[in-house]
Structures are given as C-alpha cells and as structure tokens.
Backbone as CSV, one residue per row, in Angstrom:
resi,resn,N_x,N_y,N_z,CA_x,CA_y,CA_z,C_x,C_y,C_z
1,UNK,85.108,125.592,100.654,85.927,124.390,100.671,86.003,123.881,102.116
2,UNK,85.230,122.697,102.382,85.916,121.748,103.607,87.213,121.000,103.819
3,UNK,87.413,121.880,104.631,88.735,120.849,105.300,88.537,119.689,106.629
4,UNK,89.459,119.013,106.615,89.504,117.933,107.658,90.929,118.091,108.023
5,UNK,90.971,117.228,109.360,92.228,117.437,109.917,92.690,116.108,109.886
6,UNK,93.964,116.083,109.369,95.215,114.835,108.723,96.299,114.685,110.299
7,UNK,95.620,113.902,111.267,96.614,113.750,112.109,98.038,113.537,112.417
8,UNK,98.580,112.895,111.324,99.596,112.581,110.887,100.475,113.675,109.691
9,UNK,100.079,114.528,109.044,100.663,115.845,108.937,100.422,116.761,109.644
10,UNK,100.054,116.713,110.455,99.040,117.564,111.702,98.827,119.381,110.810
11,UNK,98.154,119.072,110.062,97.310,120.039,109.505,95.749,119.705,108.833
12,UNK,95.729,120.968,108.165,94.410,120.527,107.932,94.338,120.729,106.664
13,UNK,93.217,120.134,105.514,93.562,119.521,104.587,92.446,119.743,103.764
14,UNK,91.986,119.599,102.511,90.551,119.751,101.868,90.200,118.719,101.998
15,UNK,88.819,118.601,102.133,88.374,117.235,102.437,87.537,116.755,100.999
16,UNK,88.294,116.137,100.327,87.956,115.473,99.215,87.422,113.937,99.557
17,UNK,86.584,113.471,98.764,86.376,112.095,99.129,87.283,110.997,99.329
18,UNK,88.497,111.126,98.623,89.593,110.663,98.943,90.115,110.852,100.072
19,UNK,90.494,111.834,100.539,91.083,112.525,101.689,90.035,112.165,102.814
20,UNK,88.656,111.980,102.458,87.396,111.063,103.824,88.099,109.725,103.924
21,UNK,87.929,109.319,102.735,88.884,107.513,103.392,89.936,107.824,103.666
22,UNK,90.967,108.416,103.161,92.597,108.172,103.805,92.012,108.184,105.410
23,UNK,91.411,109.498,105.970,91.366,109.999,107.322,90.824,108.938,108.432
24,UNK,89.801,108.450,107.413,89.385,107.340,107.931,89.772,105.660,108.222
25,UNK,90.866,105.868,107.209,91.729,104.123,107.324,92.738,105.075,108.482
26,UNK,92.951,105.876,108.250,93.752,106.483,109.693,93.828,105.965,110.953
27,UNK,92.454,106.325,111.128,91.060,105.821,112.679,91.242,104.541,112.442
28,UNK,91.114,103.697,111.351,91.154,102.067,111.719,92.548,101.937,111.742
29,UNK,93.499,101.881,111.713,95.312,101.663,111.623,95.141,101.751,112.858
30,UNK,94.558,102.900,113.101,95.319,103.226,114.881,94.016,102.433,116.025
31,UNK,92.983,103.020,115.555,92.036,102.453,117.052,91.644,100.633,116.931
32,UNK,91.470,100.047,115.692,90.800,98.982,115.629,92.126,97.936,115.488
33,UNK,93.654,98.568,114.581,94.678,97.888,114.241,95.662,97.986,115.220
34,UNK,95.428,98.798,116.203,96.527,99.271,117.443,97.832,99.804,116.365
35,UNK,97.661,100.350,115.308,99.166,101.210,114.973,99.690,102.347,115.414
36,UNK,100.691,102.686,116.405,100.672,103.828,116.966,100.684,105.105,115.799
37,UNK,100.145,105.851,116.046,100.067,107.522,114.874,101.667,107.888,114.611
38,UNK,102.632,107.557,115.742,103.174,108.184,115.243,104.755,107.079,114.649
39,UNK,103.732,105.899,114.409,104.298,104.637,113.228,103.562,105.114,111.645
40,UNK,102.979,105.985,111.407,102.326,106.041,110.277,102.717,107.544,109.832
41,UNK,102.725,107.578,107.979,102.905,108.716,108.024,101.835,109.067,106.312
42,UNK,101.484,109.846,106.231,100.294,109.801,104.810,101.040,110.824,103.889
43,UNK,100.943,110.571,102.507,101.036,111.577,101.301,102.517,111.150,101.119
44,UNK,103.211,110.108,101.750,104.568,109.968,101.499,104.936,109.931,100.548
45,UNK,105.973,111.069,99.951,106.928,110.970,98.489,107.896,110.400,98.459
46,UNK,107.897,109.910,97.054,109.390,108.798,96.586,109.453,108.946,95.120
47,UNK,109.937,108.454,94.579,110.518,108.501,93.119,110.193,106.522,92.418
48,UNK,110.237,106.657,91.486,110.346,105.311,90.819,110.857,105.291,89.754
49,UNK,112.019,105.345,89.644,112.499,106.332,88.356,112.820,107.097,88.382
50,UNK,112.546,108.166,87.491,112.406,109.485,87.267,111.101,110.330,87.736
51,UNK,110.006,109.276,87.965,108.454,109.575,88.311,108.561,109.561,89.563
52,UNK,108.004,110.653,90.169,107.238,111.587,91.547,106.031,110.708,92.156
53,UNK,106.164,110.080,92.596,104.660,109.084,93.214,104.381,109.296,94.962
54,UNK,103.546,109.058,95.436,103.129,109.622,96.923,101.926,108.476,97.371
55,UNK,102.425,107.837,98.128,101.729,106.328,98.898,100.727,107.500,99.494
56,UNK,99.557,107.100,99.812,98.468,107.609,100.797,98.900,107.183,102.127
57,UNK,99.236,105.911,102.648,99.526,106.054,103.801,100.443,104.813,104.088
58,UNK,101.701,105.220,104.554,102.963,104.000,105.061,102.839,104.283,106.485
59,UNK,102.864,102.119,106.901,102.624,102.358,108.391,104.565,101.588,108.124
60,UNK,105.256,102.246,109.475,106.592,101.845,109.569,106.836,100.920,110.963
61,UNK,107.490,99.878,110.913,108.113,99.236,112.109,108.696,99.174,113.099
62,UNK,109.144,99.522,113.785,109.856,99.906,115.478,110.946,100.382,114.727
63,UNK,111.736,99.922,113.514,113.061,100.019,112.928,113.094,101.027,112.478
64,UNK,112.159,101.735,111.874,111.702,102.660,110.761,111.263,102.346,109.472
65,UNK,112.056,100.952,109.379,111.247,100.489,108.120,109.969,100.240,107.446
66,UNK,109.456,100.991,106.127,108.520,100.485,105.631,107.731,98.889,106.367
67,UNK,106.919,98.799,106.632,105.689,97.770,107.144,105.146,97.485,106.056
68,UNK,104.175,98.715,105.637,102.661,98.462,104.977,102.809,99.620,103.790
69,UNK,101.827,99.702,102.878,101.521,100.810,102.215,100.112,100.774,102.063
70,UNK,99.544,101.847,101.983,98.223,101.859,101.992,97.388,102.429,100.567
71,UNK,96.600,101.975,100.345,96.376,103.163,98.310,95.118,103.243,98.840
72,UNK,94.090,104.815,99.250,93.429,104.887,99.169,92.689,105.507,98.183
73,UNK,91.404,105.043,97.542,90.242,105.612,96.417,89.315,106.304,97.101
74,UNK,88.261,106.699,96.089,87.427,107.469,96.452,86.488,106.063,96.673
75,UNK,85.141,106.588,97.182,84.087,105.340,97.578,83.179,105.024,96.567
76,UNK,83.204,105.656,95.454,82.729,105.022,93.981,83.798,104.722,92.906
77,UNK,84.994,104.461,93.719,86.079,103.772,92.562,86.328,102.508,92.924
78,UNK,85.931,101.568,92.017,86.208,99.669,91.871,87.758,100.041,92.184
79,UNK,87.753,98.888,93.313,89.375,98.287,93.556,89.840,96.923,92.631
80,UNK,89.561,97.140,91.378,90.686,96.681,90.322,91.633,96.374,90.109
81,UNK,92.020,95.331,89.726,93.666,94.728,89.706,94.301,95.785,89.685
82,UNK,94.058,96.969,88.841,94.883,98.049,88.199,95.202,99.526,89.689
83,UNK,94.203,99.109,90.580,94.235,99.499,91.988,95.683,98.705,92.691
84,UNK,95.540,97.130,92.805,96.378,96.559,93.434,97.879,96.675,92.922
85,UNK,97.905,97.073,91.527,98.908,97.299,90.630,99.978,97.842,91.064
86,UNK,98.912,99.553,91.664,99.423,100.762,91.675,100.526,100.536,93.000
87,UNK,99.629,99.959,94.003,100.738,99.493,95.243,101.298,98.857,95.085
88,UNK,101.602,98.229,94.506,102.863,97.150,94.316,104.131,98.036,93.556
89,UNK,103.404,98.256,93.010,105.078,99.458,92.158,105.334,100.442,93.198
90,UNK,104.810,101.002,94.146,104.991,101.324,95.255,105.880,100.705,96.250
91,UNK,105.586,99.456,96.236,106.415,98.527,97.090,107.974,98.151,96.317
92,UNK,108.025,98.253,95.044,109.197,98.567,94.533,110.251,98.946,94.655
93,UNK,109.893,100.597,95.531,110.678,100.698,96.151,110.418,101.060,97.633
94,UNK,109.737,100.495,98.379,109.665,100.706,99.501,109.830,99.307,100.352
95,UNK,109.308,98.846,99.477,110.123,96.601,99.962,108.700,96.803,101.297
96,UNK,108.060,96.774,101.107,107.112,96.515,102.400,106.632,95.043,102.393
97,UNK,105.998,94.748,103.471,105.286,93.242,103.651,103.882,93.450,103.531
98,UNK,103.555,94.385,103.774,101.833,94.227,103.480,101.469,95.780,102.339
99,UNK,100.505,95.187,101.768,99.715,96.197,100.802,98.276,96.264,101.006
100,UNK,97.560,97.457,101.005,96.044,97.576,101.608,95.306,98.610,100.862
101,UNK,94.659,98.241,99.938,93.924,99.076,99.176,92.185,98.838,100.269
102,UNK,91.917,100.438,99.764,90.341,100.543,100.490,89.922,101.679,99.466
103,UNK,88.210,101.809,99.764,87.425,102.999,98.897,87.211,103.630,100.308
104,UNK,87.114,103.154,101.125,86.030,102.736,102.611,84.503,101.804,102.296
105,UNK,84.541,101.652,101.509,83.902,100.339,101.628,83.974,99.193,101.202
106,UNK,85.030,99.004,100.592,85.944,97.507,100.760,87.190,97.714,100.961
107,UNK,87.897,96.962,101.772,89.377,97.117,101.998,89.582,95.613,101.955
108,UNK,91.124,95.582,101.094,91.618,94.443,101.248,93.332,94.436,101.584
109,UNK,93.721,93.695,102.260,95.367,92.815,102.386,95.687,91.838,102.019
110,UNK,96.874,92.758,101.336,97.969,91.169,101.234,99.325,91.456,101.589
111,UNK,99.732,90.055,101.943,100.757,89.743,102.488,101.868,89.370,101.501
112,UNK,103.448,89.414,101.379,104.411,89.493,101.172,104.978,87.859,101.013
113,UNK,104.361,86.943,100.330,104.592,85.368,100.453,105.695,84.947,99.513
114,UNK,106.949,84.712,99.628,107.741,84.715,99.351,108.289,85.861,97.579
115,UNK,107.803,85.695,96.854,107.637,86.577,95.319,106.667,87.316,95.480
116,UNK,105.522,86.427,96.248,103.923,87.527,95.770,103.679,87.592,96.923
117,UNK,102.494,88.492,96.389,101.377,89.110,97.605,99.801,88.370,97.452
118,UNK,99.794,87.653,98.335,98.854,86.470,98.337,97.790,87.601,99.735
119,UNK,96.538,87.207,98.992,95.118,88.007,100.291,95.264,87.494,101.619
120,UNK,94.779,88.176,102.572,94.877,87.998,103.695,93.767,87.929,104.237
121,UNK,93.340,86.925,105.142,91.667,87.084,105.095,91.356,87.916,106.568
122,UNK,92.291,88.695,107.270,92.154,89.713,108.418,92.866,90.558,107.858
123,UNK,92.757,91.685,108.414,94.116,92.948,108.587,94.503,92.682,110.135
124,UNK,96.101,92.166,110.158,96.492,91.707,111.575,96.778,93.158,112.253
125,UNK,96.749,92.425,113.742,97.340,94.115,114.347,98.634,94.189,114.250
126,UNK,98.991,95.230,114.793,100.334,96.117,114.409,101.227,95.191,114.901
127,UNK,101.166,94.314,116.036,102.238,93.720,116.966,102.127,92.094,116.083
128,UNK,100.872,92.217,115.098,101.405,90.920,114.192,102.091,90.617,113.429
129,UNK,101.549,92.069,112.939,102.677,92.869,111.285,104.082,92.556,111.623
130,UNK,104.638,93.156,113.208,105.793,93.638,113.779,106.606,91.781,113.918
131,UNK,105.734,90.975,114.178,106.125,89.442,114.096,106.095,88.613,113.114
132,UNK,105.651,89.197,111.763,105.760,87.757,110.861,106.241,88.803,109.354
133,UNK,107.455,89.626,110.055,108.591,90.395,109.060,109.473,89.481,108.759
C-alpha cells in the first residue's frame, strides 16, 4: 500500500486516486491560488441531519469562516450535476461562497450569486475570495 503525505492533517495517508487529486488541488489552493495551508483543512466532518458527511477540502477566511468547499473525484469520474449536487448540500451547512469540484482533470467554480451558484470562469486567489464575501 502507497501512502502520500496530506499536509494539512500532517500525516500520511493511502494514496488512492482520490487522495492523488485531493493532494494535488492542495498544491494548487496554496502555490498557484496563494491559500495559506494553514487556511485549509481536508476530510472535514459535519453532520446534515442525522448523516456523517466529510468535505475533501474547506479553505476558511481570516475569520475562520467557511470560504470554499472543495469535492474531490477520482480522474475517471464525470463531474456531473450529481457531483455539483453533492457540494452544495455540503454548503448547507457550511454557508460557503465558493464550491469547486475537480477529478484533476477538470476543475470547476462557482460562486455564491445571490440564491445560486452561478460558474466562474477563473478560480480567484485567496485575497479575492477574502474581498467579494
């Protein structure tokens, strides 16, 4: 069994194909999106209901508040409405402004437009996110 190392639980982890993209939208949050590591946190648990659910990766705001949520797939799973779905009931209860599904080889955002979450045709950096809350 391969493991990889999850900077943000700072352990190390099996490296499932899933667990290759989370690690890897990691590296883009932080080096390409400027999100500091230790604004982000992965495998986060919450409830929705009575149901046990766990975001792949919430980036949080200077405040602490929820920002973003992230749903990562494996790299042969279609990002399907039923993908974008899953984060949004996520955001349910986490009230975030942005949602970001990826396989690692398509990633998409959306933004928080008054009711909905309308596409975003960049992923802004962190200090954009942090300005148009």
């Amino acid at each position: 069994m391969e493991l990889i190392w999850d900077p943000l639980r700072k352990k190390r982890v099996t490296a499932t194909p899933e667990e290759r993209v989370r690690q890897w939208f990691i590296v883009q949050l932080r080096e390409t999106f400027g999100v500091p590591e230790h604004m982000m946190m992965s495998e986060v648990g919450f409830k929705f209901g009575d149901k046990p659910y766990r975001a792949d990766i919430v980036v949080y705001g200077r405040d602490a508040a929820p920002l973003a949520v992230v749903e990562c797939k494996r790299p042969e799973v279609a990002l399907t409405p039923a993908v974008l779905e899953q984060a949004m009931r996520y955001n349910s209860v986490l009230g975030v402004r942005y949602l970001a599904v990826t396989n690692g080889k398509n990633t998409y955002l959306y933004r928080l437009e008054g009711e909905c979450f309308v596409p975003c045709e960049h992923i802004p950096r962190y200090e954009e996110m942090l300005c148009q809350r």
